[in-house]
C-alpha positions as CSV (number, residue, x, y, z in Angstrom):
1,X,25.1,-0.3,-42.1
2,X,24.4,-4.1,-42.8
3,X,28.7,-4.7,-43.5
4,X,29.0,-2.7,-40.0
5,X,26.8,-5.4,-38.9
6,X,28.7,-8.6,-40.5
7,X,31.5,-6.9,-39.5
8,X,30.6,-6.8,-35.7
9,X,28.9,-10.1,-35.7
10,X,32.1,-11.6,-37.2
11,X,34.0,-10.1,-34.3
12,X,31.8,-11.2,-31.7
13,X,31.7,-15.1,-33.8
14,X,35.5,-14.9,-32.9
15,X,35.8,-13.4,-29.2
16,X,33.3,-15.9,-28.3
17,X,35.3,-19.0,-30.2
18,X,38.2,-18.0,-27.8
19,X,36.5,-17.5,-24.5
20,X,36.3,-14.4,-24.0
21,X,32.8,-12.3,-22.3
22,X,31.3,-11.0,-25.4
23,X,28.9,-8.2,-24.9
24,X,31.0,-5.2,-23.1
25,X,34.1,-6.7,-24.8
26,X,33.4,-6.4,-28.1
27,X,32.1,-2.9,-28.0
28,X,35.7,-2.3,-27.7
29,X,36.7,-3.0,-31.2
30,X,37.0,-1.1,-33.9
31,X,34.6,-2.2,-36.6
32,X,33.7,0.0,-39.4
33,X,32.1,3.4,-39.3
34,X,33.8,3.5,-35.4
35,X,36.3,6.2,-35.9
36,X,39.4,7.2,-33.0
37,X,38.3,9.3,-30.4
38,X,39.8,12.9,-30.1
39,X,42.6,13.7,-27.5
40,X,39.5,15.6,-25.8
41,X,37.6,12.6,-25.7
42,X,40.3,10.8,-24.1
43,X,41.3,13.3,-21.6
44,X,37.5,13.3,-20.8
45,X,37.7,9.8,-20.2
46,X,40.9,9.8,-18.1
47,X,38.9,12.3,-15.8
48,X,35.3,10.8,-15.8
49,X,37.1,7.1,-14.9
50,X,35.1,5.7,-18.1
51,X,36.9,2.6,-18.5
52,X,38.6,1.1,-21.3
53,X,37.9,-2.7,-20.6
54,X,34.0,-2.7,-19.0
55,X,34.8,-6.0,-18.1
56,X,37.5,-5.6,-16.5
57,X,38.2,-6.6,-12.6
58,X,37.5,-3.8,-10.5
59,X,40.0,-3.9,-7.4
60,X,43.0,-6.3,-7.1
61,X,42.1,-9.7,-5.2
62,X,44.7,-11.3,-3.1
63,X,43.4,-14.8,-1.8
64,X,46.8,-16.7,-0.7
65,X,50.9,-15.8,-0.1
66,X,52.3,-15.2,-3.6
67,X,53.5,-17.7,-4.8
68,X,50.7,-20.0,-3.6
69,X,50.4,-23.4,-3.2
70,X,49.8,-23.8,-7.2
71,X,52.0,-21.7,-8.1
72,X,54.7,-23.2,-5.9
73,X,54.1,-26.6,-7.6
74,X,54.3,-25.1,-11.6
75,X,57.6,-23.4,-10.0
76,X,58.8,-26.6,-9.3
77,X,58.3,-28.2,-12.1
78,X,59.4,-25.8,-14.1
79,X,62.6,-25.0,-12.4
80,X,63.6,-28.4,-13.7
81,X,63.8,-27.9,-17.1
82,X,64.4,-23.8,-17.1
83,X,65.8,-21.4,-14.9
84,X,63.5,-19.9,-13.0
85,X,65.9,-17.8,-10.4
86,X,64.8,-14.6,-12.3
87,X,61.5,-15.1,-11.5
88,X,59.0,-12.7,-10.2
89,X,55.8,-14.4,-9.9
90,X,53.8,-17.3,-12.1
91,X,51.4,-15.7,-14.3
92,X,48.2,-17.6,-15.4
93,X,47.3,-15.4,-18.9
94,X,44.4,-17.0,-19.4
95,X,42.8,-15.3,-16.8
96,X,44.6,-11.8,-16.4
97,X,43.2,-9.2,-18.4
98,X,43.4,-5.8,-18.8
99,X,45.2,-4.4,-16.3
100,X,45.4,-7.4,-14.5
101,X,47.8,-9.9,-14.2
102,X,46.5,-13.6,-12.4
103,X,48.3,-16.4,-11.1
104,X,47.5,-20.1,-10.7
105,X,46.1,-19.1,-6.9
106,X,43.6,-16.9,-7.7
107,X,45.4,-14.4,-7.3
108,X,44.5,-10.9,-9.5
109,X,47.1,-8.1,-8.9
110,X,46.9,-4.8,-10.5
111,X,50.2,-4.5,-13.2
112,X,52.0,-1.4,-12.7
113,X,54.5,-3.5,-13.9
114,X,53.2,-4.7,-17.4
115,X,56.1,-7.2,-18.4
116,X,59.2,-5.0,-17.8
117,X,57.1,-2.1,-19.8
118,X,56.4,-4.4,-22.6
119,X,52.3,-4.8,-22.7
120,X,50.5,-1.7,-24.5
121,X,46.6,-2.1,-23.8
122,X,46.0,-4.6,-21.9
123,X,46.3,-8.4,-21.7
124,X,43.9,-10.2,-23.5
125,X,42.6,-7.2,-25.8
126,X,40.1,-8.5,-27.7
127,X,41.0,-6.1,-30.4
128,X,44.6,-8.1,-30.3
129,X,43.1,-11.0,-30.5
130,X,41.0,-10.4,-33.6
131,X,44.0,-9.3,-35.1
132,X,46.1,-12.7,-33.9
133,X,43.1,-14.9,-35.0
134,X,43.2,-13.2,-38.7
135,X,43.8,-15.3,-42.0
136,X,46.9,-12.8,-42.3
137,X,48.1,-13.4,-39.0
138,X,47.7,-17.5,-39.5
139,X,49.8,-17.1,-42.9
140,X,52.4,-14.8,-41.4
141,X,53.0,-17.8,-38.6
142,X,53.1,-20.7,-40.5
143,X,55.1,-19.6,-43.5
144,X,57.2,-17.2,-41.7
145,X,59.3,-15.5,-44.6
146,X,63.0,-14.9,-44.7
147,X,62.3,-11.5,-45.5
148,X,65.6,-10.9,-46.9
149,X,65.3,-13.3,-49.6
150,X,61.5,-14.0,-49.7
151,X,59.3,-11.2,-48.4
152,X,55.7,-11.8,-48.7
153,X,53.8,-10.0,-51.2
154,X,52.2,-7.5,-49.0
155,X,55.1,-6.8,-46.6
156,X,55.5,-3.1,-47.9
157,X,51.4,-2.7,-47.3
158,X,52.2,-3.8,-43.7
159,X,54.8,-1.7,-43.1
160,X,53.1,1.4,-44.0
161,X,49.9,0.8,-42.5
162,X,52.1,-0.1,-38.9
163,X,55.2,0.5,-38.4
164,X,56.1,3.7,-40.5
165,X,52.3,4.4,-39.8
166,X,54.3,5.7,-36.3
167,X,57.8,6.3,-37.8
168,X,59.8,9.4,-35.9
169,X,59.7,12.8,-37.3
170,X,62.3,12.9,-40.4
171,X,62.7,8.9,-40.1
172,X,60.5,7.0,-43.2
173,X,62.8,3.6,-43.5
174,X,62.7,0.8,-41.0
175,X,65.1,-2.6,-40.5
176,X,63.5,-4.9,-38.4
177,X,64.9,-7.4,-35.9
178,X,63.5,-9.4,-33.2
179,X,64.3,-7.9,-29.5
180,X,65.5,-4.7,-28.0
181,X,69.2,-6.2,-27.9
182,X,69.0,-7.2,-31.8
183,X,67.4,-3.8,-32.8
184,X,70.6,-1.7,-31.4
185,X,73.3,-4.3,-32.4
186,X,71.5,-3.9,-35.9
187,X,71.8,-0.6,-35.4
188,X,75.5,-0.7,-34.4
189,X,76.2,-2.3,-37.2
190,X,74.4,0.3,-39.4
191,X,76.8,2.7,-37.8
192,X,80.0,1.1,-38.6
193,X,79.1,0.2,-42.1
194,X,78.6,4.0,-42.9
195,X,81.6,5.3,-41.4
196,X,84.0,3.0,-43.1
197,X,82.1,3.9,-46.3
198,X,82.4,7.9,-45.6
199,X,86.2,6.9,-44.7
200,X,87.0,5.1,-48.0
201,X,84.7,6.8,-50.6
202,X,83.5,5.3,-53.4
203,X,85.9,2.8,-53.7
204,X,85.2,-0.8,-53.2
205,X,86.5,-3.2,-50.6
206,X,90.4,-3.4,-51.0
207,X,92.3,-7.0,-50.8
208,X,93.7,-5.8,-47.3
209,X,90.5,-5.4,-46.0
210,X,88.8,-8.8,-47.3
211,X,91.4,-10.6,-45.5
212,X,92.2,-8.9,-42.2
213,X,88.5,-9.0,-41.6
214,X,88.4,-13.2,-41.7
215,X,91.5,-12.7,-39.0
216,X,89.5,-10.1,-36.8
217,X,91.6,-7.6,-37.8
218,X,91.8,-3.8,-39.3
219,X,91.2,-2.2,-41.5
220,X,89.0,-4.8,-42.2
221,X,87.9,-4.8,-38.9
222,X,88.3,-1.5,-37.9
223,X,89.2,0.1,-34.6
224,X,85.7,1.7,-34.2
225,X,83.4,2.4,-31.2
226,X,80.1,3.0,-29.9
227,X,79.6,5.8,-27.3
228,X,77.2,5.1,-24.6
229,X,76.8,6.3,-20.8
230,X,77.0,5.3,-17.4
231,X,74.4,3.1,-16.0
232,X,72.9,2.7,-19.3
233,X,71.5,-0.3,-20.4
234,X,71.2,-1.4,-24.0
235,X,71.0,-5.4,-24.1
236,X,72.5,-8.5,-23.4
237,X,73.7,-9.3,-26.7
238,X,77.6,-9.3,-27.1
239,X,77.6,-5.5,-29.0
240,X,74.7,-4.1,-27.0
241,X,76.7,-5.5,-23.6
242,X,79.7,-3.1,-24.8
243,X,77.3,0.0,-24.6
244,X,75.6,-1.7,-21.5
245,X,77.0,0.0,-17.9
246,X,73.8,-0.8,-15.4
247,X,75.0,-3.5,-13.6
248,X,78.1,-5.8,-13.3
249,X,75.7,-9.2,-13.4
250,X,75.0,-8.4,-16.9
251,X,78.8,-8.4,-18.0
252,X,80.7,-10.7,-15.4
253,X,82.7,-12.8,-17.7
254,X,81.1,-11.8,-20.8
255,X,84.1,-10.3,-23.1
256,X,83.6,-6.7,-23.7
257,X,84.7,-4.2,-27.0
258,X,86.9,-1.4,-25.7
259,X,84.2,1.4,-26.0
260,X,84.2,4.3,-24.2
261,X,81.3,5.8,-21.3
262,X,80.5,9.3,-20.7
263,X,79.3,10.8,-17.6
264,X,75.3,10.3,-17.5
265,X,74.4,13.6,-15.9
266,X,73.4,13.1,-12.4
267,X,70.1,15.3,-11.6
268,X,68.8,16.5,-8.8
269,X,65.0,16.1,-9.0
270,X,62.3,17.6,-9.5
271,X,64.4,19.0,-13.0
272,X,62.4,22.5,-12.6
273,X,63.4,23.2,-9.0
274,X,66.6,22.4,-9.8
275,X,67.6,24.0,-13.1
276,X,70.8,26.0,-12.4
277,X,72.3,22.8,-10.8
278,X,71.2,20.9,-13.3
279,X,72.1,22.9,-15.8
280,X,76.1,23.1,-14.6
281,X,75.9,19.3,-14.6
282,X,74.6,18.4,-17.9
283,X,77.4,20.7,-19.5
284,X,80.4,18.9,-17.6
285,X,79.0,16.0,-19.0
286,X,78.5,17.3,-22.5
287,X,82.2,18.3,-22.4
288,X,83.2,14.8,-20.8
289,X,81.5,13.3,-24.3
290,X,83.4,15.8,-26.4
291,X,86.3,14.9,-24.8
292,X,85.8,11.1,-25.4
293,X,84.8,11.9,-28.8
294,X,87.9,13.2,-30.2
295,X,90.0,11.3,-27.9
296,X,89.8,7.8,-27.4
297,X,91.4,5.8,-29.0
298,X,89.0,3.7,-30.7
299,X,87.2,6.3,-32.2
300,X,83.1,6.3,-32.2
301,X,81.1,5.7,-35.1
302,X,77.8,6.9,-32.6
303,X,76.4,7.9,-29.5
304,X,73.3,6.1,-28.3
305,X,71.5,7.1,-25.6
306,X,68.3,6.3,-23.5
307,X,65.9,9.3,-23.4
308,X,65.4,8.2,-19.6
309,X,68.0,5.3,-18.2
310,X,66.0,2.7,-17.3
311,X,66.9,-0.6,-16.4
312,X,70.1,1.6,-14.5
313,X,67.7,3.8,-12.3
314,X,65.2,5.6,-14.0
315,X,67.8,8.4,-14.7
316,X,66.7,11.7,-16.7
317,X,68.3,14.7,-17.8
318,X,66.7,17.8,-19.1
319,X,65.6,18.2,-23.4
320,X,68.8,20.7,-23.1
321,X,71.3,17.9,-22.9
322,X,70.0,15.7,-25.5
323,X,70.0,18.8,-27.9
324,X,73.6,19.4,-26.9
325,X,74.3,15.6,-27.9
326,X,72.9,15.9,-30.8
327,X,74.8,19.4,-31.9
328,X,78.1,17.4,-30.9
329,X,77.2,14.1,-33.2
330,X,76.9,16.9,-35.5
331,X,79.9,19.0,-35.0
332,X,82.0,15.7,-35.3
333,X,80.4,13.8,-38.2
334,X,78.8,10.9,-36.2
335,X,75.6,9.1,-36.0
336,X,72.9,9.7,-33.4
337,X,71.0,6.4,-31.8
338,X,67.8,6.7,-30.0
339,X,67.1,4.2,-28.0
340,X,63.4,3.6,-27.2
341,X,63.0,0.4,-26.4
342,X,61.6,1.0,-23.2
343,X,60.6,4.4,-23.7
344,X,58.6,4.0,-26.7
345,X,55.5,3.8,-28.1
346,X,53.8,6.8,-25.9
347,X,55.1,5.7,-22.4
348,X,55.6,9.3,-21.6
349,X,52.7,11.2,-23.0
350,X,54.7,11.6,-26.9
351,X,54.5,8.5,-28.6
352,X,58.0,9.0,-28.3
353,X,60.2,10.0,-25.8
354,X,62.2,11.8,-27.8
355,X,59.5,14.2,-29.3
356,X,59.9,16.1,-25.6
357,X,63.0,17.5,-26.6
358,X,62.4,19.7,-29.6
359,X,65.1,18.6,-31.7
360,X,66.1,21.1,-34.8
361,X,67.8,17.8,-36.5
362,X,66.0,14.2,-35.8
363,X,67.9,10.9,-34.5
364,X,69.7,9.6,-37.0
365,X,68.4,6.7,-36.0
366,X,65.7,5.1,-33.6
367,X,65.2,1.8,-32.1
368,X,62.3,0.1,-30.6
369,X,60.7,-3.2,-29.3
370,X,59.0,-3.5,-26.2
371,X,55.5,-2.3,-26.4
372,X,55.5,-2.5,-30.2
373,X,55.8,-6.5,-29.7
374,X,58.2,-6.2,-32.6
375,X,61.7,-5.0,-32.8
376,X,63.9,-2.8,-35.1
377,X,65.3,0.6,-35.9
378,X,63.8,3.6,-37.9
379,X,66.5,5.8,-40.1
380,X,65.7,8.3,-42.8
381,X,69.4,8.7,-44.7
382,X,69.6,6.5,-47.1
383,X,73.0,6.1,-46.7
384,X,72.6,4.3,-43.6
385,X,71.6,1.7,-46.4
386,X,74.7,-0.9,-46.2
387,X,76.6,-0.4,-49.7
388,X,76.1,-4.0,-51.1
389,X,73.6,-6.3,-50.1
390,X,73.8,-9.1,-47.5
391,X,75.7,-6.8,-45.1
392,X,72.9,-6.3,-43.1
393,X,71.2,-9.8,-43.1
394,X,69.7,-12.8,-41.2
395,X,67.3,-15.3,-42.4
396,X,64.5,-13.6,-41.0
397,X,64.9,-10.0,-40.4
398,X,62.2,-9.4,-38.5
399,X,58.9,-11.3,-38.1
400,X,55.6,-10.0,-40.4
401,X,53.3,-12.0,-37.2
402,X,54.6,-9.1,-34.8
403,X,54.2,-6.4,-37.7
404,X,50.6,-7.2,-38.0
405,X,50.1,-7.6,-34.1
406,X,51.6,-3.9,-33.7
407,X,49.6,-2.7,-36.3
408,X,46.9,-3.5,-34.0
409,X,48.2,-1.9,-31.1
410,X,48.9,1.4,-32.8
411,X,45.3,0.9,-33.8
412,X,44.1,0.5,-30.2
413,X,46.5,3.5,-29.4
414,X,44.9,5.9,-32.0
415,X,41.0,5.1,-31.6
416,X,41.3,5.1,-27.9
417,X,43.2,8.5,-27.2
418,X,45.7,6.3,-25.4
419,X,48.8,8.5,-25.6
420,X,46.7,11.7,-24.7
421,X,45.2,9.2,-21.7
422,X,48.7,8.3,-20.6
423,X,49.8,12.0,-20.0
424,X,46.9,13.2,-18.2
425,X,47.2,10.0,-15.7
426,X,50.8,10.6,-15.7
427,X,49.9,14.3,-14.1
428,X,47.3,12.6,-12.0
429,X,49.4,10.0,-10.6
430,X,52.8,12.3,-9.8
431,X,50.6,14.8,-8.0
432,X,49.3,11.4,-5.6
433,X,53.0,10.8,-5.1
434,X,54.1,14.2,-4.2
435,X,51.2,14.2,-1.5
436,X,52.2,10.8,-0.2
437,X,55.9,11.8,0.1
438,X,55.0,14.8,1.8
439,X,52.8,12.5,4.4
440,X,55.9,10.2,4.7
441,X,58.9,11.7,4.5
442,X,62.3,9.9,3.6
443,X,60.0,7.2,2.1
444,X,59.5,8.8,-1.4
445,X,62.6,9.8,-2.4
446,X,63.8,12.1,-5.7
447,X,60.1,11.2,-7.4
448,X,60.8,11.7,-11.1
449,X,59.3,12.2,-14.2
450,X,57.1,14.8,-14.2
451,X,55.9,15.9,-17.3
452,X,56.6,12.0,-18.7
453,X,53.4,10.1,-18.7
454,X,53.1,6.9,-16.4
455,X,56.9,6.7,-16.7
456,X,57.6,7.3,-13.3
457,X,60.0,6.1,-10.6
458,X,61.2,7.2,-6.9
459,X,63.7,6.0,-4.7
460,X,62.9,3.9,-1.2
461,X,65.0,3.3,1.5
462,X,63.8,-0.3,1.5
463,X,63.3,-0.9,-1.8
464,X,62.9,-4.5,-2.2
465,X,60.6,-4.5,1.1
466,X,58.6,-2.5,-0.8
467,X,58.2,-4.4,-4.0
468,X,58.0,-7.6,-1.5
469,X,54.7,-6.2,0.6
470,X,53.0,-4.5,-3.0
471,X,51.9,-8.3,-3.8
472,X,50.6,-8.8,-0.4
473,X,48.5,-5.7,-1.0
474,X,47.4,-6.4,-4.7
475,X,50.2,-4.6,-7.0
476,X,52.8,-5.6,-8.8
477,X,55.7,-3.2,-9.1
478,X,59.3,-3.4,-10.8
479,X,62.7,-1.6,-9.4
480,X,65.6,-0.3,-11.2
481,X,68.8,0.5,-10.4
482,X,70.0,0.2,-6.7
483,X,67.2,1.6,-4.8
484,X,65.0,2.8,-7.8
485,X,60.6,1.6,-7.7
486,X,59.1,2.3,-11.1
487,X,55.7,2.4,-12.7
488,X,55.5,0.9,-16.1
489,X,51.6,0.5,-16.8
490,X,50.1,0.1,-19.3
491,X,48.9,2.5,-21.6
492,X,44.9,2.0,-20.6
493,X,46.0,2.9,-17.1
494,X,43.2,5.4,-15.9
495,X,42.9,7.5,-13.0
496,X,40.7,5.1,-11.0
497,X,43.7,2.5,-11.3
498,X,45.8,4.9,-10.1
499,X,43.8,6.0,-6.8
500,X,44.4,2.3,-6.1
501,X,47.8,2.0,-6.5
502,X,48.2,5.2,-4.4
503,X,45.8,3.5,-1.6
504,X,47.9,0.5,-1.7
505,X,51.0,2.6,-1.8
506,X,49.7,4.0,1.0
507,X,49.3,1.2,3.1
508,X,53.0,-0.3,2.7
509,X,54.3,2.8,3.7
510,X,52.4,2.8,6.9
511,X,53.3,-0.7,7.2
């Protein structure tokens, strides 16, 4: 009892130190004897609207135009050191919290948003903080380790108490990286290196290939592919931009490997009501990939594939057609890439995405960043291992700082209930959308993903009017695609917070 106490007094020494309101805060940590409440308990919070962060604002607050008058100004100055054309609005962390995201204004706008799906439990957790103001965390920044060469002592303790904590069914290695982008070109890479060695056996490198790889050239660089699909988005990096298809800004003058694109099957929604259609679609597509598979002419070395497309419309298909993907990367000896950069990290009510499909074989491998706040890709085969060492290499590898900050978060996740939370307010918040695109027809369009958590999207005639008037009314939203609005909130999104996105919804579309 009296190291429960230390332990809570320590916390509360350090939330205070940074600023933060102590007393309803810090009841939000885990100290010790607090253990994770059941998925009961957290379904019993989603419905009784017992909140998460006590603290925490209670309806959005809109005081000036967004951007203000401050904001304006930091805009300014910014935009002449840093591109600021991209912008969406000027956040002032300091002050958001929770699920609330402040400007320089005063300003307070509920996130539905959460950083392009990036921020897990809230900004300013205090439980985040405790772990970012830790003597582990201070070491891992100011002596970050190239891990390749000089991992720190504990780095295999880390590892398994965060990030394999979480690893996908049948998946127990990681290789970490630093973005989305970096996690699949890592993975790429993974892919290549194993089918060359399947292709030439045991045998080492021949002469041939050690020089026509320093002239770009096969066999030592081979004619090999990656398989991805249309409107998919997999990063901006200079491999992931070959498997990227969402839009043309991304690739405009950017020179491209000659990979091929299946046909993403293109739904009719709700998937249920829909199912023979659906159905007929997903296997002309399936037969599309076969086809590529066998016959273009740079042959793949992988498929990878989104569990739901976002950043190219909040596109889904139906479990059936990722099982038939993965029977194919079966049938014709090549690797299967999850990607769940986006989708990750219980988004849709399964930690992740890809546990809603009942796959008989796993991914053979699974890549993730985003709300992790670290980067990288899972794989259980051992032979994804690259045959010698330094193949699959940077000074870095990965950062031990974000490894101990996701620790946290899948901390957070587990006492909390969050993933069981995020599926019952995912239930709540479709059934608000069906009755408000019932009330105003043509303005909800093909609402999607039912059954998938808070990751939810629709289509709107004036889709960028819409995302204009939500900060006007105290929400900040995100689009996809052409004419695609999607929720990405964060996982401590609770059915209160979503009767007030609904109200506001409500109000633009009268507007």
């Amino acid at each position: 009892m009296a190291a429960s106490c230390r332990a809570a007094n320590r916390l509360r020494g350090a939330l205070l130190s940074h600023g933060l309101r102590s007393r309803s805060q810090t009841s939000l940590i885990a100290v010790n004897g607090i253990r994770k409440v059941s998925a009961a308990a957290a379904v019993k919070a989603a419905i009784t609207g017992q909140s998460y962060f006590p603290d925490e604002p209670r309806v959005p607050i809109v005081k000036t135009e967004i951007p203000g008058p401050k904001s304006t100004e930091a805009i300014k100055r910014l935009s002449q050191v840093f591109d600021t054309r991209s912008l969406n609005m000027m956040a002032n962390y300091k002050d958001s919290y929770g699920n609330y995201i402040a400007d320089l204004d005063g300003n307070l706008l509920l996130d539905v948003y959460a950083q392009i799906a990036s921020i897990p439990v809230g900004y300013n957790n205090p439980a985040l903080l405790l772990a970012a103001t830790s003597p582990d965390m201070a070491s891992a920044i100011i002596n970050r380790p190239a891990l390749g060469n000089f991992p720190q002592h504990d780095w295999a303790e880390i590892l398994a108490t965060g990030i394999l904590k979480v690893a996908p069914r049948g998946l127990d290695q990681v290789f970490t990286g630093v973005s989305g982008s970096d996690a699949n070109e890592l993975a790429f890479k993974a892919a290549f290196m194993w089918k060359r060695q399947q292709q030439r056996g045991t045998a080492d490198f021949t002469p041939e290939e050690i020089e026509s790889s320093m002239n770009n050239k096969s066999p030592g660089s081979p004619d090999l592919s990656i398989l991805s699909f249309t409107s998919a988005f997999h990063g901006r990096l200079f491999g992931s931009l070959s498997a990227t298809r969402s839009k043309p800004i991304h690739k405009l003058d950017i020179p491209s490997f000659n990979w091929p694109q299946a046909p993403f099957p293109q739904c009719k929604y709700p998937l249920d009501a829909h199912s023979a259609a659906n159905m007929a679609e997903e296997a002309r597509c399936l037969a599309e990939t076969e086809r590529l598979i066998t016959e273009w002419p740079h042959p793949p070395a992988a498929i990878i594939v989104e569990p739901i497309q976002s950043e190219g419309g909040d596109n889904h298909a139906s479990p059936h057609f990722f099982r038939g993907l993965r029977d194919l990367t079966r049938k014709h000896n090549i690797l299967f890439i999850v990607d769940e950069v986006q989708t990750g990290v219980g988004a849709t009510g399964r930690f992740w995405a890809h546990d809603h499909w009942a796959l008989e074989h796993p991914p053979d491998m699974v890549t993730f960043s985003k709300k992790a706040q670290t980067a990288g890709y899972y794989y259980g085969d051992h032979a994804l291992r690259p045959n010698k060492p330094y193949r699959q290499f940077n000074t870095w590898m990965g950062d031990p700082a974000r490894a101990i900050l996701f620790r946290a978060i899948i901390a957070e996740i587990e006492r909390l209930g969050l993933v069981e939370n995020t599926a019952e307010v995912g239930r709540y918040t479709y059934a608000g959308l069906e009755r408000l695109a019932d009330k105003y027809p043509g303005q909800i369009n093909d609402l999607r993903g039912k059954g998938q958590g808070t990751f939810l999207a629709f289509d709107s005639p004036r889709r960028d009017e819409v995302l204009r008037k939500a900060k006007s009314v105290g929400l900040n939203l995100g689009g996809s695609g052409e004419a695609a609005v999607r929720l990405r909130p964060m996982l401590i999104f609770q059915k209160y917070h979503a009767d007030m996105f609904l109200e506001r919804m409500e109000m633009i579309l009268k507007s």
